[in-house]
C-alpha positions in Angstrom: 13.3 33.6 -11.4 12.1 32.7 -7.9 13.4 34.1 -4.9 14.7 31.6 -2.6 12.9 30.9 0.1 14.4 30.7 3.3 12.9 28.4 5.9 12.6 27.6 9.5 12.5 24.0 9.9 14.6 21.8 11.9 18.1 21.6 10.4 19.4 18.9 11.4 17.9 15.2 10.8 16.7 13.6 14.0 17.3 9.6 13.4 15.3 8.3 16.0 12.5 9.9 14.6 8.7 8.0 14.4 5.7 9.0 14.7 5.0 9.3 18.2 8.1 11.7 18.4 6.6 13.9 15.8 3.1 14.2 18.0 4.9 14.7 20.8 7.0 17.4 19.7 4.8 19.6 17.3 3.4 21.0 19.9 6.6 22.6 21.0 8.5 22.7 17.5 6.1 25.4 16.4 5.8 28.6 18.4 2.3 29.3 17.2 0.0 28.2 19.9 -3.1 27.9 17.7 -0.9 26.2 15.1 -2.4 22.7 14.3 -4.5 20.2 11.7 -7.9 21.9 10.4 -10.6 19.5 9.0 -13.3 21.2 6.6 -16.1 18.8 7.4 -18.7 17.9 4.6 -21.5 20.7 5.3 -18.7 23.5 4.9 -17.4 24.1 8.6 -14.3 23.0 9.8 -12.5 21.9 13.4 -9.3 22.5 14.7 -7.0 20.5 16.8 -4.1 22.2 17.8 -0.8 20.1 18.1 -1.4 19.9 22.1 -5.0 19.1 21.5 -4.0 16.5 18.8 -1.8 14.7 21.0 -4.3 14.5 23.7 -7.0 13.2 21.4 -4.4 10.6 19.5 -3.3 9.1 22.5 -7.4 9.0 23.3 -7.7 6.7 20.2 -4.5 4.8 20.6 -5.6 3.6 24.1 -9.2 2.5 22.9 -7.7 0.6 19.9 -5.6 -0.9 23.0 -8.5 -2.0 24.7 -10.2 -3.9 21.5 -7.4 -6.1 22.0 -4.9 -4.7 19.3 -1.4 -4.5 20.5 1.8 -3.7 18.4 2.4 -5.4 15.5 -1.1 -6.1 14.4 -2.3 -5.0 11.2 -5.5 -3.0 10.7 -7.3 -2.5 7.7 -8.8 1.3 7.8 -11.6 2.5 5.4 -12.3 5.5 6.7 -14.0 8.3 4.1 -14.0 11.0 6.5 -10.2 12.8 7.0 -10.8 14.2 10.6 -11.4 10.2 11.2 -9.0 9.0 9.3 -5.9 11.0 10.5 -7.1 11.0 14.4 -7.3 7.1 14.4 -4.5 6.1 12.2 -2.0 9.0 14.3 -3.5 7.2 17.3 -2.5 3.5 15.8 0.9 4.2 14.8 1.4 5.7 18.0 1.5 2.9 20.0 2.5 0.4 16.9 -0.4 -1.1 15.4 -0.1 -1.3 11.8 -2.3 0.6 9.7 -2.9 -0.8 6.4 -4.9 2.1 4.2 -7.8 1.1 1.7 -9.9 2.9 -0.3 -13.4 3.5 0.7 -16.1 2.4 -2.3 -16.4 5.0 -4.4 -19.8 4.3 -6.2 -22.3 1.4 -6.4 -21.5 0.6 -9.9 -18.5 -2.2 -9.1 -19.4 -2.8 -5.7 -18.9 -6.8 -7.1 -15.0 -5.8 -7.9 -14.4 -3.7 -5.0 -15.6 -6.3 -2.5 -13.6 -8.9 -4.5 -10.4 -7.1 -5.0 -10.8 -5.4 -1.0 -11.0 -9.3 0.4 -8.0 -10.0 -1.6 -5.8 -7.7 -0.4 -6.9 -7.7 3.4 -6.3 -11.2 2.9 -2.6 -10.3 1.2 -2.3 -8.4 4.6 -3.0 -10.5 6.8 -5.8 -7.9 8.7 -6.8 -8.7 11.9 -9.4 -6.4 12.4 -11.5 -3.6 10.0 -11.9 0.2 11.1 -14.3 2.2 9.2 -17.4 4.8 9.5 -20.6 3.7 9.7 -21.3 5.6 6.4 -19.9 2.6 4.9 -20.4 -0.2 7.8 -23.3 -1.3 5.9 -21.4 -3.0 2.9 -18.3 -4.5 4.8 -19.4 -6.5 7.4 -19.4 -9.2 4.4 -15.3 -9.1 4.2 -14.8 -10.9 7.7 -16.5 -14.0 6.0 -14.2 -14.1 3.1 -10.6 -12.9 5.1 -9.6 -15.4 7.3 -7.2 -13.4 9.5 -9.9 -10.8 9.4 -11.6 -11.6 13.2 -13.7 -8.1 13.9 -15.0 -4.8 12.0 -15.3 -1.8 14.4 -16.5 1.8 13.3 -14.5 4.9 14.9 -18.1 6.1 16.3 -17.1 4.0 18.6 -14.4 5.7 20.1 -16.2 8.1 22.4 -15.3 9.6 25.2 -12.6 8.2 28.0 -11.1 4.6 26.7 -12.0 1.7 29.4 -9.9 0.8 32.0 -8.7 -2.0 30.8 -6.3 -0.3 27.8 -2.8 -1.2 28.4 -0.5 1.6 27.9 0.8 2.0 24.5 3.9 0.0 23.1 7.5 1.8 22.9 8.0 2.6 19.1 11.5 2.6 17.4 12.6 3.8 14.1 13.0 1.0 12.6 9.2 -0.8 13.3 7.0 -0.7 10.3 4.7 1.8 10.5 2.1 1.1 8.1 1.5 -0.7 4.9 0.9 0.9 1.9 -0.3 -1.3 -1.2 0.5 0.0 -4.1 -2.4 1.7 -6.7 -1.2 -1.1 -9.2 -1.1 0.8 -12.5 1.0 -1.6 -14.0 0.7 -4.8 -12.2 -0.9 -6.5 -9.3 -1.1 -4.1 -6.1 2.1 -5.2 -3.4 1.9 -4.1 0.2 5.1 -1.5 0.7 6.2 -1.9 4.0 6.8 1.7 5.7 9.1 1.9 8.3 8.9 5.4 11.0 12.8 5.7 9.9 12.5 5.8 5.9 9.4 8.8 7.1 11.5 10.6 8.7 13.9 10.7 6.5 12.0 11.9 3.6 9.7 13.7 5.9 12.4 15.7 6.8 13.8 16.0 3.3 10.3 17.1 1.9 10.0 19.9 4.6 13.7 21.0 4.7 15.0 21.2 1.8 11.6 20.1 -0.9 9.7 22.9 0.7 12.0 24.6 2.9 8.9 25.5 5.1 8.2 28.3 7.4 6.3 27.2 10.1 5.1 29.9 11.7 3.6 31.5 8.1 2.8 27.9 6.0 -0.2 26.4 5.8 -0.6 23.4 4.0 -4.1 22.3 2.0 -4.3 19.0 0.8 -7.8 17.1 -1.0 -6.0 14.2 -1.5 -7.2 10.6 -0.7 -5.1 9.6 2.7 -5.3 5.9 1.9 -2.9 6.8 -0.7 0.9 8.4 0.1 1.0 11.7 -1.3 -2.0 12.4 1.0 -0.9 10.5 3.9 3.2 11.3 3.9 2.9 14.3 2.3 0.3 16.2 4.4 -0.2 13.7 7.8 3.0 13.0 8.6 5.6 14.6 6.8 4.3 17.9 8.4 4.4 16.5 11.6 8.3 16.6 10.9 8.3 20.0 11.1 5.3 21.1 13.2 3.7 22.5 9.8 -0.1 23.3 10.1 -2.4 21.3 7.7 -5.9 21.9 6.1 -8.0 18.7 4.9 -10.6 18.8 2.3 -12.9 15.5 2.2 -11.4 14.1 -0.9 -15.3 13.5 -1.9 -15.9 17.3 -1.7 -13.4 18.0 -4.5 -15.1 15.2 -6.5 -18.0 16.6 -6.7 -16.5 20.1 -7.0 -13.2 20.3 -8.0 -13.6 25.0 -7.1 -13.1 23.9 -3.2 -9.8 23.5 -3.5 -9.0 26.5 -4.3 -11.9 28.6 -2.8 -10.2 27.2 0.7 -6.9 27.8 -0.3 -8.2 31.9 -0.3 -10.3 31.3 2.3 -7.7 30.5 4.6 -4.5 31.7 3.3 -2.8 28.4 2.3 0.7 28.8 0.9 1.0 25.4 -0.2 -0.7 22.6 -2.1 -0.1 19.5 -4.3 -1.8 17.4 -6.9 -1.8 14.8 -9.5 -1.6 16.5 -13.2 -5.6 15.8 -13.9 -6.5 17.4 -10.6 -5.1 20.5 -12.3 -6.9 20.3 -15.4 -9.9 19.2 -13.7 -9.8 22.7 -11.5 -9.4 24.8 -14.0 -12.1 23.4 -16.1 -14.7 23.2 -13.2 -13.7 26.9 -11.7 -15.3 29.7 -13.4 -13.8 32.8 -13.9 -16.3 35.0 -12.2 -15.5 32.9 -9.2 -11.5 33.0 -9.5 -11.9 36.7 -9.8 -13.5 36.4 -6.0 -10.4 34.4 -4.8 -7.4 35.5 -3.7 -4.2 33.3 -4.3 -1.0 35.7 -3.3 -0.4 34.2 -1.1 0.0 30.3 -2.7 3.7 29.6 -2.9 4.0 26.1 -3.8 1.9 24.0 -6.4 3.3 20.4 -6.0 2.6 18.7 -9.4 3.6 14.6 -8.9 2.2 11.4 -9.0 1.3 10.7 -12.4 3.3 12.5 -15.5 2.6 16.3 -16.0 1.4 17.6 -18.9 3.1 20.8 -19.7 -0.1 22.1 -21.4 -2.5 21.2 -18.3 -0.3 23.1 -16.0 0.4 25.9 -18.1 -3.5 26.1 -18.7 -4.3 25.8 -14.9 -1.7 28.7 -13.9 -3.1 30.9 -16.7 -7.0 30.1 -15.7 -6.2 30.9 -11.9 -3.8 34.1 -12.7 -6.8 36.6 -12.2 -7.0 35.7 -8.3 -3.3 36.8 -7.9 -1.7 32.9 -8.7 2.1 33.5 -9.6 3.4 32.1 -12.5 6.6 30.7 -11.0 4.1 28.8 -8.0 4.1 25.1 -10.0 6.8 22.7 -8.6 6.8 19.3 -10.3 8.1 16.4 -8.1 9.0 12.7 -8.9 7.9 10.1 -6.1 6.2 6.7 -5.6 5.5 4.2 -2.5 8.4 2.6 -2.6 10.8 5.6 -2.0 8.6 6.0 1.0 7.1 9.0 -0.9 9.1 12.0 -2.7 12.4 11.2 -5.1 13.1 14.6 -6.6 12.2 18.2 -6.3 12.6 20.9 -8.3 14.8 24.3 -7.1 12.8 27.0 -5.6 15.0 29.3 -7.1 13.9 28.0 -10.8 10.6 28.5 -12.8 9.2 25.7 -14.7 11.2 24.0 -16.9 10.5 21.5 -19.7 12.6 20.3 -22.6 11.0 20.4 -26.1 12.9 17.3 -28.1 13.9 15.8 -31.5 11.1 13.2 -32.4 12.2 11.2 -34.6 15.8 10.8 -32.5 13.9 10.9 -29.3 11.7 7.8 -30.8 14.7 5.7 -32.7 17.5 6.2 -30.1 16.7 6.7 -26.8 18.6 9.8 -26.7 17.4 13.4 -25.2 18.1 16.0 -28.0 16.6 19.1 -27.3 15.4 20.7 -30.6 16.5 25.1 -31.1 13.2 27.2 -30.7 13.9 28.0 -34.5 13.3 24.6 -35.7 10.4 23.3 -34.0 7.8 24.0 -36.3 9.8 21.7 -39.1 10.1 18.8 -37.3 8.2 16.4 -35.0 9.0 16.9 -31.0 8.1 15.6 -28.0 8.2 17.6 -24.7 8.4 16.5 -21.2 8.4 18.4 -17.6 11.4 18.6 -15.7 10.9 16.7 -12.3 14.2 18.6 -10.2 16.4 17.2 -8.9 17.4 14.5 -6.1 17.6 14.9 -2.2 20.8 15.2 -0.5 22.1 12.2 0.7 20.0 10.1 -1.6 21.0 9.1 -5.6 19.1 9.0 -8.9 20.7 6.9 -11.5 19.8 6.1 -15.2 20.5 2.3 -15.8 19.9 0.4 -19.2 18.3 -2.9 -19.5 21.7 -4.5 -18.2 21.8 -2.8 -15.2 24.9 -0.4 -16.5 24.9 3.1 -16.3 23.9 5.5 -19.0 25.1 8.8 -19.9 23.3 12.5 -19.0 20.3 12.2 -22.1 20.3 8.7 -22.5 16.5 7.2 -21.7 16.6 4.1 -19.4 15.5 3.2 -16.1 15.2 5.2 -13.1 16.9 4.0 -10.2 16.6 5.6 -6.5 18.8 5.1 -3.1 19.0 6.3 0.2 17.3 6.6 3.5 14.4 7.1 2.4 13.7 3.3 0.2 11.1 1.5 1.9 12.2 -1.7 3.5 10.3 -4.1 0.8 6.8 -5.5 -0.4 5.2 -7.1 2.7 5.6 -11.0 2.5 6.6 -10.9 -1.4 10.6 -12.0 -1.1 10.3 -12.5 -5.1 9.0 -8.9 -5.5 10.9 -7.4 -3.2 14.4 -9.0 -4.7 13.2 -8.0 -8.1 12.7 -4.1 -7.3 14.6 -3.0 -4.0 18.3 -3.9 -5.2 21.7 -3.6 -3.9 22.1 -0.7 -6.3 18.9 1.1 -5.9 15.4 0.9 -6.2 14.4 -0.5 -9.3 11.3 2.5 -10.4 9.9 1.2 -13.2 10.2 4.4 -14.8 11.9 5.7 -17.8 13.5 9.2 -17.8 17.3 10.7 -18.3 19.5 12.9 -16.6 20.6 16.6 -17.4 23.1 17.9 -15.3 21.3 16.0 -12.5 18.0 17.3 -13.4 15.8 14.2 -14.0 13.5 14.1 -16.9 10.6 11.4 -16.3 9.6 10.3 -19.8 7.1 7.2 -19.3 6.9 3.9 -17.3 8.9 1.1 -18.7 5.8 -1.3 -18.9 3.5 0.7 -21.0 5.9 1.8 -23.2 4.6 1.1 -27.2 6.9 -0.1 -29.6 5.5 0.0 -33.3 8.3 -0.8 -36.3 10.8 -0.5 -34.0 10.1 3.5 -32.5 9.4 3.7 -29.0 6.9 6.0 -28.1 5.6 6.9 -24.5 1.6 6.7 -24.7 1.0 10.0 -22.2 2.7 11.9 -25.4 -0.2 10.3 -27.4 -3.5 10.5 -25.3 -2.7 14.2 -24.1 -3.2 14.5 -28.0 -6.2 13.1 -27.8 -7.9 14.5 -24.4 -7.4 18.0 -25.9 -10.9 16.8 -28.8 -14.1 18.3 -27.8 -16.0 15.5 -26.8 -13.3 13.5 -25.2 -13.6 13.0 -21.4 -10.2 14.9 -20.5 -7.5 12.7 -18.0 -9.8 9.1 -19.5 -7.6 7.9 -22.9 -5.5 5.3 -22.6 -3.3 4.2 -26.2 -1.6 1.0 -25.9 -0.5 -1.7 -28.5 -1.8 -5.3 -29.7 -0.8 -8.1 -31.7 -0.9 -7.6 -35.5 -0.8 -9.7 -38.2 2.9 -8.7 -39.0 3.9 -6.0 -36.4 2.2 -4.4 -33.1 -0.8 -2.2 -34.1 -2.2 0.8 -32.2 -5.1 1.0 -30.4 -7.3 4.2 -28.7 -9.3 3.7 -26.0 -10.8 6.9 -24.7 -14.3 7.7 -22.9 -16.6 10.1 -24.2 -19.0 13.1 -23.3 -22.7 12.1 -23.3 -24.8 12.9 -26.8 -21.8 13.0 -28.9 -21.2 11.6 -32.6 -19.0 8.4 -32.3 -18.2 7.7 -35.8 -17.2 11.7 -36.0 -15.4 11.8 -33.1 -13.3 8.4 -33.7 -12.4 10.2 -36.9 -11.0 13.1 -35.6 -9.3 11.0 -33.0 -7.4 9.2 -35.8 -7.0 12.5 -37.8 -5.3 13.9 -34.7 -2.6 10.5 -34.2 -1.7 10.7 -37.9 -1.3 15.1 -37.8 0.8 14.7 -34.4 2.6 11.2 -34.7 2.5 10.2 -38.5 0.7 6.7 -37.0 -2.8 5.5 -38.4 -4.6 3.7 -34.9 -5.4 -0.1 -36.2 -8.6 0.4 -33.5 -10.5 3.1 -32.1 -12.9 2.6 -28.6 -15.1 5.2 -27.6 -16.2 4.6 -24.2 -19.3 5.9 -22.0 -17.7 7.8 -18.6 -16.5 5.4 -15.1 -15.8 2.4 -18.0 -12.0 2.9 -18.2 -10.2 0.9 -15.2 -8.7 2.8 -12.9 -6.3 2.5 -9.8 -7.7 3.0 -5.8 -5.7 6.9 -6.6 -6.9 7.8 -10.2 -4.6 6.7 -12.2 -4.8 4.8 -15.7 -4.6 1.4 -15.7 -2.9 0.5 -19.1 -2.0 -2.9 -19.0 -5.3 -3.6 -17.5 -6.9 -1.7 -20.1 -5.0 -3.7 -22.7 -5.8 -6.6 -21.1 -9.7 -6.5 -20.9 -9.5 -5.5 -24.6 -7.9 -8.5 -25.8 -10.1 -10.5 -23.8 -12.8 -8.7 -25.1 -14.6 -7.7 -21.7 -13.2 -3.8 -21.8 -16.1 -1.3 -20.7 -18.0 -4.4 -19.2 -16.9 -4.6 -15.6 -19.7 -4.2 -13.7 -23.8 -3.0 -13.6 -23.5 0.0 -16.2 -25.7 -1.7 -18.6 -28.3 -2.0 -16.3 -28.7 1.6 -15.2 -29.5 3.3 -11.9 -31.6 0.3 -11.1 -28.8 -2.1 -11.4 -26.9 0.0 -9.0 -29.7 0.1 -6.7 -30.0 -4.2 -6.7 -25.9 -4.4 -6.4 -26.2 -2.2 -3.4 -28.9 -4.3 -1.8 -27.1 -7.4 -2.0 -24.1 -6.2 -0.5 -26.0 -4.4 2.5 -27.9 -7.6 2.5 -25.3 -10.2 2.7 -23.4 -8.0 5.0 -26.0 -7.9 7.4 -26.5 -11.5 7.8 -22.6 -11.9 8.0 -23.0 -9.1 11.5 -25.6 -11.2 12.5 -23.5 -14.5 12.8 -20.8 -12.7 13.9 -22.4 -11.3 16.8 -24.1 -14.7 17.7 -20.5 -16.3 17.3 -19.4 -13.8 19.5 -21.9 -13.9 22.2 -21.4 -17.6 22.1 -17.6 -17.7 22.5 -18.4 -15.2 25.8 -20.6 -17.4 27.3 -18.3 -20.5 26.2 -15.3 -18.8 28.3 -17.4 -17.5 31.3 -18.6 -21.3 31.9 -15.3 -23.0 30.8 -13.7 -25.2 33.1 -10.4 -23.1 32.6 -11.9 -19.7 33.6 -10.8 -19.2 37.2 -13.3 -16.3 37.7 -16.3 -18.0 37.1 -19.1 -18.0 38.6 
């Protein structure tokens, strides 16, 4: 059992919270003068800003976004790779309320044709009025103010050196209730929506995360996230939400972990963190790319809190990671799944501190038939066919979780339906989508999406709605199939998707999973099927065997299934685009793009230059010369 842990956080709620109040006041919240935000830069050393220093250096930014012309209200598009970048400016935006609208930088130069497309799209969704980025990246987005129409400059945060000019206004009053930024939605099962954040609905779960989630200690925390800050769990859970509470923060360049998932833990020892979350394949990825000779070098005692959300957890992943990382002190009752998405601001449920992990083996064949949560007696699970599923806690105070059917009525405590969330904490809508936003943020609750049931108010996430499979009338979540399946030698763990198509009589199953390189295909899609017929009594009508990066994905990792399902019916799954043509396809895609981009800054500055002498000599300038 754990021991409770006692914090020392703010107690009370402070409803004229935003984000400017939270600079402001971490610098006197905690009583650690060195206490902070740390950024591990990408050749290995780090810098600190102290909460003093990091409200000088926000309100730096804020005023030199002032004087491009921004003032509150506007959107802003930022893709920015770098974290100490990221954080810095988009702090210094909110401050003064310009509205940050966080993208994902390009990943690759494989589907540098998609991610321009699908980037334009949504900064045109947005309604962008200016781009802020690195010059890393400059190269290949100057193209996007030619396809956005809203979209008027692009200006890199090198930029912002030294003492803003004179001519910055001073920044706009905030209040709670001002959106704060715009978070579009990774889109795993539909087209991605802009959730419009408000500072109120953060501080609300900011303070729910910290107080009673976490129930930090802010003068012995330390918080170290990898996580992409264009997406919330990055961004809420370890930009603002600590600024709540005053907690201090480590960032890891989400790139570094990429290309070795060991610094996440190696800086976790390194500097004592005592807190940490992750996605479910971030877990398995860890413990598969750490090996033991170095976990025996690290030292974990002091880690308190693994945060397990985002995507569904796999028992077996998280049992495996805690076991891998148990050498270097890691204890066993650390793991703390969480339920969340965007449109609950961030976090729904947490589990008790004062419980270890906690799944529910259940009755397969009642599970898949009825809808209904039977658990199934230790003595009787090797006879019968069970499903298992991680318990995600429970809800905050002052907020609700209920489990509604497809009518909209309650269900009873282990009775599958849909997850439904209120409280302070929903976001205030999809930005500009009235049909959207009526269809999901109710009266009643926000509509999730997600299936799960209730058990004596501990919630049980079981699937999403949308991707459930239904084959001769059993339901059967598809996570509970493709964790099967990423556990075959050969199979590229985290990268199977199952879904269903139209058969001649019935639906059909079909595998779609990405392989290892040098592996036997016709061996492997054997044992693939011989594993779905040993584990689920199901023979797959179609099995896909993939080369790595082909599976789509959202802008934070996740599976896209009803994408996936899509392309394949369409028959262009694996064939989005240059991977046939190699390394030098990649090379030509990357061309065009810096290419076309650079002629696009060209015009742009001429259109520029021309509009400043146009107003110099107009007859309506009064200062002319």
């Amino acid at each position: 059992m754990r021991k409770v842990y006692t914090g020392h956080v703010p107690t009370e709620y402070d409803p004229q919270w935003t984000v400017r109040r939270g600079v402001e006041a971490a610098k006197n919240v905690n009583p650690r003068p060195d206490a902070g935000m740390r950024f591990i830069l990408e050749d290995g050393s780090d810098k600190k800003f102290t909460f003093r220093e990091l409200e000088e250096e926000v309100i730096r930014r804020a005023r030199w976004l002032l004087s491009l012309g921004l003032q509150k209200g506007d959107r802003v598009a930022f893709i920015v790779p770098g974290p100490l970048d990221f954080v810095l400016t988009f702090l210094g935006a909110t401050y003064t309320g310009i509205v940050p609208v966080p993208l994902y930088p390009p990943m690759g130069f494989g589907k540098l044709d998609a991610y321009v497309r699908d980037t334009a799209r949504t900064l045109e969704i947005a309604k962008v009025k200016m781009l802020v980025t690195q010059k890393k990246v400059e190269p290949i987005l100057w193209s996007l103010i030619g396809k956005v129409s809203t979209l008027k400059d692009l200006v890199c945060v090198e930029r912002f050196v030294g003492p803003a000019p004179d001519n910055a206004p001073e920044p706009a009053i905030v209040q709670p209730e001002d959106v704060c930024f715009v978070q579009f939605t990774s889109g795993s099962t539909a087209a991605p929506k802009g959730v419009v954040v408000t500072h109120r609905s953060l501080g609300a779960n900011g303070y729910q995360i910290m107080q009673n989630g976490l129930e930090v200690d802010i003068q012995n925390d330390l918080a170290v996230s990898w996580l992409p800050l264009y997406h919330d769990m990055g961004l809420i859970g370890f930009v603002i939400s600590p600024l709540t509470a005053g907690l201090e923060t480590c960032f890891i360049p989400t790139l570094s972990f990429i290309k070795r998932p060991s610094v996440w833990m190696e800086t976790i020892s390194k500097f004592k963190g005592t807190i940490t979350f992750a996605p479910n394949f971030a877990y398995g990825l860890a413990a598969k790319r750490t090996p033991p000779e170095k976990v025996k070098a690290m030292d974990l005692s002091q880690l308190r809190l693994l945060g397990a959300g985002a995507e569904p957890n796999n028992p077996l992943t998280l049992a495996n990671f805690m076991e891998h990382f148990a050498p270097a002190g890691l204890k066993p009752e650390a793991m703390l799944p969480v339920y969340g998405m965007a449109e609950a601001t961030l976090a729904m449920t947490f589990s008790h501190l004062d419980q270890p992990l906690r799944t529910e083996v259940l009755d397969g064949e009642i599970y898949a038939t009825e809808g209904r949560a039977v658990v199934v007696p230790k003595d009787q699970q090797a006879s019968r066919a069970t499903v298992e599923f991680v318990s995600c806690g429970y809800v905050f105070p002052d907020h609700g979780i209920a489990i509604l059917d497809d009518n909209g009525q309650p269900l009873p405590d282990r009775k599958v339906g849909e997850v439904v969330f209120s409280g302070p904490s929903v976001a205030a809508g999809y930005f500009e989508n009235p049909e959207a936003t009526a269809k999901s943020f109710r009266p009643d609750g926000l509509r999730t999406g997600d299936l799960g049931y209730l058990a004596d108010g501990e919630l049980f996430v079981t699937g999403r709605k949308k991707d459930l499979i239904i084959l001769n009338g059993r339901n059967y979540d598809p996570q509970s199939i493709e964790w099967i399946i990423a556990e075959i030698p050969g199979v590229r763990m985290g990268n199977v998707i199952a879904f269903s198509r139209p058969g001649e009589s019935s639906e059909e199953l079909v595998i779609v999973a990405e392989t290892k390189e040098k592996q036997d295909l016709q061996a492997l899609a054997t044992q693939i099927r011989e594993a779905v017929r040993e584990n689920h009594a199901m023979n797959p009508a179609d099995v896909v065997l993939l080369p790595a990066g082909a599976l789509p994905k959202t802008t934070s990792g996740k599976l896209q299934r009803q994408k996936a399902r899509q392309q394949y019916i369409e028959g262009s799954l694996g064939v989005e685009g240059v991977r046939t043509m190699g390394e030098r396809g990649q090379t030509l895609t990357l061309a065009k793009h810096v290419a076309r981009s650079a002629m696009t800054r060209v015009r742009h500055a001429v259109a520029k230059r021309a509009s400043g002498i146009f107003s110099r000599f107009s007859p309506f300038n009064r200062n002319r010369t």
